[in-house]
N, C-alpha and C positions, 0 to 999 in steps of 0.2 A: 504494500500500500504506500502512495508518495503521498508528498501532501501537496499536490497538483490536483491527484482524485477528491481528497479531502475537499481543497476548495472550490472544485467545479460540484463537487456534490452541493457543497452547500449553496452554493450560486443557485444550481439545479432547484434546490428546497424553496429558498428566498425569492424567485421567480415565478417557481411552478410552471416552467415552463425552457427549453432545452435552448430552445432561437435566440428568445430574451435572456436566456446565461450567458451565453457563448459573445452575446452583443453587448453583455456589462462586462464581462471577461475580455476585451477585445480579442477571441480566438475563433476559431473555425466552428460551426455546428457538430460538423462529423468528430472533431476531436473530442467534444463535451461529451458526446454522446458514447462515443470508444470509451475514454474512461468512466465513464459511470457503469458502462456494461464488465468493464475491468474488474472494478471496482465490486460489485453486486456478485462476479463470479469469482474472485479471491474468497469476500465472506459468506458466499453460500447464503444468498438471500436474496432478493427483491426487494431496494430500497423503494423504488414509487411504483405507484400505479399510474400506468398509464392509458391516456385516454386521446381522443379526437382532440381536445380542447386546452393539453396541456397535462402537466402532469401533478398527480397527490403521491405525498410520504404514505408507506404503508406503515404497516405495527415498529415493522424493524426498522424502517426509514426515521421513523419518531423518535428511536431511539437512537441510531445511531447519529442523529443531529445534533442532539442536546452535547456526546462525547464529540464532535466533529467540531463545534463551538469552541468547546471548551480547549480540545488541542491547538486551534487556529490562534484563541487568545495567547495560550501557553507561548507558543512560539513568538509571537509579536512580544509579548512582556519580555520574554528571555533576551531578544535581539534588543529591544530597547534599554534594557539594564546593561548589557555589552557595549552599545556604544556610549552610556552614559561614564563606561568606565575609561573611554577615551587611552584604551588600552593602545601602545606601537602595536602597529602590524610586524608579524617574522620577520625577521630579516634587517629590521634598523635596531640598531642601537641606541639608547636612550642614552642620553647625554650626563653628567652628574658637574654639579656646582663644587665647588669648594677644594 
């Protein structure tokens, strides 16, 4: 699982709709659509239902949204405290006073 599925699924959720993901994602329809099926056959499940009109979360869909959230934030927080820490990158030397 990347967390490229992660975030097209939850696009997918947020949308309800696979055209309108892929168009706030700016990426390709068939890409959105590949990973979520990806996605649904790694965890042996059917996240949405899908219909003429768009699509609904199913039982598991409901559920794995709430964890998909949660990871999407984990990650933003993690990188935001990283750069807060204004850490050198590899490779330079940091310099010492005195």
């Amino acid at each position: 699982m990347s967390l490229a599925q992660i975030e097209y699924f939850v696009a997918v959720a947020n949308e309800r709709h696979v055209g309108r993901a892929a168009f706030a994602l700016r990426v390709a329809q068939p890409a959105v659509s590949r990973q979520i099926r990806r996605l649904e056959d790694e965890l042996g499940a059917a996240l949405f239902v899908r219909t003429p009109r768009g699509m609904t979360l199913s039982a598991a869909g409901e559920v794995f949204l709430e964890h998909a959230r949660e990871i999407l934030n984990g990650v933003r927080t993690a990188a935001d405290e990283v750069r807060r820490l204004g850490t050198p990158r590899a490779g330079r030397v940091p310099t010492t006073n005195g």
